[in-house]
C-alpha angles and dihedrals in degrees: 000000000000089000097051084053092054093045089055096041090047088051087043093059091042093054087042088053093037091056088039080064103054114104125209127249119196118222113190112182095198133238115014143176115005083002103083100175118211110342137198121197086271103037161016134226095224082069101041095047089044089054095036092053095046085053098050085046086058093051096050089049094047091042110020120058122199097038128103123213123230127184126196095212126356097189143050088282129139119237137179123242082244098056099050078056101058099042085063091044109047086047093051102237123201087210142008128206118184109194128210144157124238129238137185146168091253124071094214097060111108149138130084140278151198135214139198134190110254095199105050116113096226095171128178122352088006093058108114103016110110090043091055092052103051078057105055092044084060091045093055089039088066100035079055089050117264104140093193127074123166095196134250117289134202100221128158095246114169099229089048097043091049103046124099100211124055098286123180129179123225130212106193101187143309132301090197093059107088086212100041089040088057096050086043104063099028124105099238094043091050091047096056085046094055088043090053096049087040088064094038082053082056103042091059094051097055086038095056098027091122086061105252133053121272092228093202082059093046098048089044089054094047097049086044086056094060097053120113129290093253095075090071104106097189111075119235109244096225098044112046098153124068086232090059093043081046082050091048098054087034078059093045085042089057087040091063097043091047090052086049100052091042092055094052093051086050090054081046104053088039090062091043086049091053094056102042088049088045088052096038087051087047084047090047098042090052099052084047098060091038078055094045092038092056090041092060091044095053094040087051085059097047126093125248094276086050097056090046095052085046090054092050084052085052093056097043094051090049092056094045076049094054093039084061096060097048093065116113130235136175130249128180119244105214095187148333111251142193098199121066089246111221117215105268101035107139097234078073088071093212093310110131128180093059123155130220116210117178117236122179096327094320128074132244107229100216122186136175123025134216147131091224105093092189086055092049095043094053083046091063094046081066091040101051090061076071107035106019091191095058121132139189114251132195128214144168111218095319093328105115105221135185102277080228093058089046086057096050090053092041090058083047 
């Protein structure tokens, strides 16, 4: 019988340091509740990253021992960047992968890509992490038969900036594409991409289990990425001929000269739009002081009880005035930034007129103006193909304010 009971015991430690051992990975389907993401006429990517996450949970249960698995959110529920941060944060993750679903003006655009933060201080045995990863996601994307990959990208993106562990966000194909939206929200194409993502997973772990990167196999693994399409072994199920897959990269070709040429008649218009607003304010300005001018004429020839009625006329314009100024509109952050950003930087990716508004020792990179929140909203839905973390704002002179508060005054 005592033997039995030290034999337990002996199991019992064994399980207890077994689980002490496990380490935490952080999934983040992105978007989420009132925040849709990007959207076609028959879904949303809230929906697609959330099923597509769950799935990819299920598959490092079921292959890889000694990890627990943490969700941001498991259900149809809004967060804030923030929030997915801290979640990752306060449980001590060892990485984080944020995953999303691409959209853009152009059918033809497709592929998958990877992103990691520019501006995060991974020293040491962290150098290099988030950066292998985002490989390795794009490596497995092509051995499970994407075709297209549009590469991995250092971009400042919040949940990867303000989160202490390698983190990388992953965008797995477009919405906006009628063949890549079909294989994205099917069961069996969510279920390869979470495989793919499953064995990158892997991959890094055997790859940094001495606990830092070997940089000669990193650099030997980010020149091999970039090599042509023809090294992909696995065929895609949609392109099986060498003159479709000419046609596919003669579409992304299109896709990229198309952006291009979008973003220059934006600049374009941006700088129309300038002048037209300068001369409609001098116009404005002009007719005010006329106005004025002939107010203060007329005032000088009244009576006593005319100047004071006058007076009453004055106060009453500089409240409706004031009122004025007091009404919300929105605006769209692009991103939250450390450095005080100067027009023209190229994090900026072309867009000009941008405001810089300091929050807590960084600063808020705002962009656009209206107090439309359809047109803003159908503003961010451009933008985004740019910054794919952008969200609409709301403010009050220079007071920032809760978009659904702006709404409320606004009905008001």
């Amino acid at each position: 019988m005592r033997r039995f009971l030290w034999i337990w015991l002996c199991l019992a430690m064994v399980s207890s340091l077994q689980a002490a051992k496990k380490v935490t990975w952080v999934i983040d389907p992105g978007h989420g509740g009132r925040d849709t993401g990007c959207e076609s006429s028959k879904h949303k990517e809230k929906d697609i990253t959330l099923a597509v996450a769950k799935e990819l949970g299920k598959q490092i249960k079921k292959n890889i021992s000694g990890v627990r698995v943490v969700y941001t959110r498991e259900r149809d529920k809004k967060l804030s960047l923030q929030q997915r941060c801290d979640i990752a944060n306060a449980r001590g993750a060892e990485l984080f992968i944020s995953i999303h679903v691409n959209s853009a003006s152009t059918p033809y655009a497709r592929g998958t890509e990877s992103f990691y933060a520019t501006n995060v201080p991974l020293k040491g045995s962290q150098a290099g992490k988030s950066e292998l990863l985002a490989l390795l996601l794009q490596r497995q994307y092509l051995a499970h038969g994407r075709v297209i990959s549009r590469g991995v990208k250092k971009r400042e993106l919040y949940v990867c900036e303000h989160t202490n562990m390698p983190s990388v966000l992953t965008e797995i194909g477009f919405i906006s594409n009628k063949v890549e939206e079909a294989y994205i929200t099917s069961k069996e194409g969510q279920r390869e991409l979470a495989t793919a993502i499953c064995e990158a997973l892997s991959e890094y772990r055997e790859f940094t289990k001495s606990g830092s990167v070997n940089q000669q196999k990193l650099k030997s693994l980010r020149y091999s990425h970039y090599a042509p399409v023809k090294m992909v072994s696995v065929p895609h199920p949609e392109i099986v001929t060498a003159q479709e897959r000419a046609e596919e990269m003669v579409e992304l070709e299109k896709d990229l000269k198309a952006k291009a040429e979008a973003e220059a008649k934006a600049r374009a218009k941006e700088k129309v739009d300038a002048k037209e607003e300068a001369e409609r304010k001098a116009k404005e300005e002009a007719e005010q002081k006329a106005r004025e001018l002939a107010e203060a004429k007329a005032a000088a020839q009244q009576k006593a009880k005319e100047d004071a009625k006058a007076r009453t006329e004055v106060k009453t314009e500089t409240e409706q005035k004031v009122k004025a100024e007091e009404k919300p509109y929105f605006a769209i952050q692009l991103m939250n930034t450390a450095s005080e950003l100067k027009e023209g930087d190229y994090r900026l990716k072309g867009y000009k007129g941008i405001r810089l508004i300091p929050a807590a020792g960084r600063y808020k990179v705002i962009y656009s103006r209206s107090d439309n929140y359809q047109a803003i909203k159908s503003d961010l839905v451009r933008i985004r193909e740019t910054f794919p973390e952008a969200f609409i704002v709301a403010f009050i002179g220079d007071k920032q304010i809760t978009t659904a508060e702006a709404l409320e005054r606004l009905k008001q």
